[in-house]
C-alpha positions in Angstrom: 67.3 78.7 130.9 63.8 80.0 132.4 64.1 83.1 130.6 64.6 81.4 127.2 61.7 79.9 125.5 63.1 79.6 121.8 66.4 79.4 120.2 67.2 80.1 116.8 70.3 79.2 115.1 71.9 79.9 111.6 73.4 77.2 109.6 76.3 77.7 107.6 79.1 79.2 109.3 77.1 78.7 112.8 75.8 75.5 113.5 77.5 73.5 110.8 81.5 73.4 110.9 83.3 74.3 107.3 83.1 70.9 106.1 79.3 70.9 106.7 79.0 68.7 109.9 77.7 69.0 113.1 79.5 68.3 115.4 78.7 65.1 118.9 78.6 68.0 121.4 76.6 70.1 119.3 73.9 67.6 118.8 74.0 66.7 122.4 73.5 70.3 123.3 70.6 71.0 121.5 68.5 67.6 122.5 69.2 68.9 125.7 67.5 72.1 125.5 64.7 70.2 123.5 64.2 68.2 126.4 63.8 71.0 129.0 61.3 72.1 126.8 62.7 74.8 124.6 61.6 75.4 121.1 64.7 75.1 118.1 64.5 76.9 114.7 66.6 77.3 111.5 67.0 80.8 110.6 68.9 80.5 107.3 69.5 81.7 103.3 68.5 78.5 102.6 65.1 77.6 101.1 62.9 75.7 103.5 62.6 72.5 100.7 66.1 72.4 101.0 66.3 73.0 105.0 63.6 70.0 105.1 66.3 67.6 103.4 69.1 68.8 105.2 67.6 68.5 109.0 66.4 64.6 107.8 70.2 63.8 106.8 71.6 65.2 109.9 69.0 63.6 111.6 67.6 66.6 113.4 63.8 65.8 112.4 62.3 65.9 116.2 65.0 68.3 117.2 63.9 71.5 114.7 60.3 73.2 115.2 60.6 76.2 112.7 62.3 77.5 110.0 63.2 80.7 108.7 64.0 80.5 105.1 65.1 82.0 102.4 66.3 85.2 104.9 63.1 85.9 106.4 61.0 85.0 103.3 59.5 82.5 104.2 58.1 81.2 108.3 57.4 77.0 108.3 56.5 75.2 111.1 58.0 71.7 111.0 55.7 69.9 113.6 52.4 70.8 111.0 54.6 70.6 108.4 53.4 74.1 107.1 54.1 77.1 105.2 52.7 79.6 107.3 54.4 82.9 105.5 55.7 83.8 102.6 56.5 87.4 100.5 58.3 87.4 97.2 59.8 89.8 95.6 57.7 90.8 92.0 59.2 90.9 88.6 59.5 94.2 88.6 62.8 93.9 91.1 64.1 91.7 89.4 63.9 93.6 86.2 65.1 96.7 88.4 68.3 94.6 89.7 69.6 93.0 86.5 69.9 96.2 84.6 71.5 97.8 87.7 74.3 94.9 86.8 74.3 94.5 83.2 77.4 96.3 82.9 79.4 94.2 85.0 80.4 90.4 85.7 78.1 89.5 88.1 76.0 87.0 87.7 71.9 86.8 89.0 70.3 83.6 90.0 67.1 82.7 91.5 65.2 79.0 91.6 62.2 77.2 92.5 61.8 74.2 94.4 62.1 72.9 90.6 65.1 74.7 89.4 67.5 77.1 89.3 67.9 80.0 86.8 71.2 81.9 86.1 71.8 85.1 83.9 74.9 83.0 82.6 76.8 79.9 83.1 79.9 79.7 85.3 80.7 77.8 88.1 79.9 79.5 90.9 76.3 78.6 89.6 76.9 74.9 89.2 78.3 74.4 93.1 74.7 76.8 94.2 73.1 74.0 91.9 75.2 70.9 93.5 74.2 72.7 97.3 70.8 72.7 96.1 70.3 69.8 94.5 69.0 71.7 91.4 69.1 71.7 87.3 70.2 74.6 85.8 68.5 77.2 83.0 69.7 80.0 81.9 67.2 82.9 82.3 66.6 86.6 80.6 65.8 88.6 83.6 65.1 91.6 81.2 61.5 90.3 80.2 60.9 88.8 83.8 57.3 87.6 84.6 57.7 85.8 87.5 57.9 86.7 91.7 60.8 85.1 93.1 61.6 84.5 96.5 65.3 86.2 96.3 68.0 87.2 94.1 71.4 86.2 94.4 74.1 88.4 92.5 77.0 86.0 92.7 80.5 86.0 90.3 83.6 83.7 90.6 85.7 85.5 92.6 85.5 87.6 96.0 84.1 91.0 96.0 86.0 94.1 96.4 85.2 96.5 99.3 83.8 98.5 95.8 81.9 96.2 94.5 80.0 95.5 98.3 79.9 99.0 98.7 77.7 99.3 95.0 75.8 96.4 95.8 74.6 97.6 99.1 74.0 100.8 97.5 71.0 99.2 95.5 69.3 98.9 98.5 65.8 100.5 98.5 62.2 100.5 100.1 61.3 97.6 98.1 63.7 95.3 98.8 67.3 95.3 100.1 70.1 92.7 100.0 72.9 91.1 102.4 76.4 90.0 101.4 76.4 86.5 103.1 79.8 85.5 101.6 82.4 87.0 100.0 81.5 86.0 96.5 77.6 87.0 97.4 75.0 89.2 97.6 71.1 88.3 98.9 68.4 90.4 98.2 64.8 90.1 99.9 61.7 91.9 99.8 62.0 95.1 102.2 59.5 93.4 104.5 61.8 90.4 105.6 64.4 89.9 107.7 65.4 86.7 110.0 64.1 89.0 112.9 60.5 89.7 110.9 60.4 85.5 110.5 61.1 85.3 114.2 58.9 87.4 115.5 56.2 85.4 113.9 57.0 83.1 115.6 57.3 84.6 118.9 53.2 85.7 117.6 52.1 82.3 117.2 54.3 80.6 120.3 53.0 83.7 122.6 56.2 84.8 123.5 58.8 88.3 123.3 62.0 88.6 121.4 63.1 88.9 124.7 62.9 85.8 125.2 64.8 84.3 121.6 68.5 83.4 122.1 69.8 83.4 118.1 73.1 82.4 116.4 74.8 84.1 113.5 78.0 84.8 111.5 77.1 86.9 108.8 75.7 89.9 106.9 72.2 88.8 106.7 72.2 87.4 110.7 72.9 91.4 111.7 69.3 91.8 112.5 68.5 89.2 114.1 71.1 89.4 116.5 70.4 93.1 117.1 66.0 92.4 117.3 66.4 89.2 120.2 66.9 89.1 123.8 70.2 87.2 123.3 72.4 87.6 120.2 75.3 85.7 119.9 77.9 85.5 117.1 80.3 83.3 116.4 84.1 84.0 116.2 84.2 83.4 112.9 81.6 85.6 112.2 82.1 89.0 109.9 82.9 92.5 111.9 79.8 93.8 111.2 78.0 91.3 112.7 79.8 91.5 115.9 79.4 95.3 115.7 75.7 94.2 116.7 75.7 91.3 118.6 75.4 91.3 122.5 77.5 88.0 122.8 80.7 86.6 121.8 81.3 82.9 121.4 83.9 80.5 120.1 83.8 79.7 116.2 81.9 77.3 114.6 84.6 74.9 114.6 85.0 75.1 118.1 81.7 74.0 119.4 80.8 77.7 119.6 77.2 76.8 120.4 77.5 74.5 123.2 80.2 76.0 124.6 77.7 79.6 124.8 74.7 77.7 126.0 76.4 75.5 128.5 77.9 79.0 130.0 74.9 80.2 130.0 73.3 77.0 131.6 76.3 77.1 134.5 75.5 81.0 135.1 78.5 82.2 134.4 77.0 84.8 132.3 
């Protein structure tokens, strides 16, 4: 893999398998590319506290260099144990976004390493909260102070096609949003992406996005796959991100990344 020099990979729906494992072969795969060398980041929804826990239970501490959390809001690199970017959002979205769905069932939650805070309770909130390992508040977003680093607009039950079509529709130049599952909706600063994390990166590691090989399934993995040398989405993966990505693999119960990087490894490419 001379050409490669980094790989990035999502998490749910990508590297881990629906019952949030990762599989032998899997783990085997990616110590191998560690040892010939080539750099591994997270590139996830996640916050990076929470990535941090999660790469120590699945023991993947000197596997993992960098992370992209929080969908590009945040850039940390593991090995100095830094923070080395982050934009929020201001209170102003925030304000902006809940009155946009105060009419509707949908709830808003954001959090803090500290907690999590919901425009009402239901429990959709409380499995975020069990993911996150997080208490719960209930917060008026009306009167918001605060930056955030994302928004979530989440409700009990899967979108319609409508109700995505309205919430991408409150996309603007100051911040846009991703529908990561079918219950919800993600919404950044305008600034980040996965590919803007990654290609801070690539600045600091002295290396192209031609030179990236990234994994993804979803909404908020479209531009990543479409910004690196070598995007690859999973079967399981949504039809708009395959609309984008350069490569096909199996799903994410299948071993889809080992099975794409030892192909690639054997040239048959």
């Amino acid at each position: 893999m001379h050409d490669i020099k980094l790989i990035m990979l999502d998490m749910d729906g990508t590297l881990f398998t629906d019952d949030k494992r990762i599989t032998e072969k899997t783990m085997c795969c990616l110590k191998q590319l560690k040892s010939l060398g080539i750099f591994i980041g997270i590139a996830t929804g996640r916050p990076t506290f929470n990535v941090k826990r999660t790469i120590q239970t699945y023991k993947l501490d000197e596997i993992v260099d960098f992370v992209v959390g929080l969908n590009g809001v945040e850039v940390a690199n593991l090995n100095r144990d830094t923070i080395d970017y982050q934009d929020q959002m201001t209170c102003d979205m925030a304000i902006e976004i809940t009155h946009k769905i105060k009419d509707t069932d949908m709830n808003m939650i954001t959090y803090t390493p500290e907690c999590a805070y919901a425009r009402f309770d239901e429990p959709r909130v409380h499995r975020l909260c069990k993911n996150l390992q997080l208490p719960l508040k209930l917060y008026d977003y009306s009167e918001d102070t605060r930056t955030w680093n994302k928004v979530l607009v989440m409700r009990n039950e899967p979108y319609t096609k409508e109700e995505c079509d309205f919430l991408l529709s409150i996309n603007n130049n100051r911040y846009h949003g991703f529908i990561t599952d079918v219950d919800c909706f993600e919404i950044v600063n305008a600034n980040v992406s996965k590919a803007s994390g990654i290609k801070a990166i690539c600045k600091e590691l002295g290396i192209t996005m031609d030179e990236v090989m990234a994994f993804g399934d979803s909404g908020n993995d479209i531009d990543m796959l479409k910004a690196v040398g070598y995007g690859v989405v999973m079967a399981n993966g949504s039809s708009e991100a395959k609309a984008v990505a350069k490569y096909e693999t199996l799903s994410n119960e299948e071993d889809g990344i080992a099975y794409f990087i030892e192909k690639y490894i054997g040239g048959t490419l």
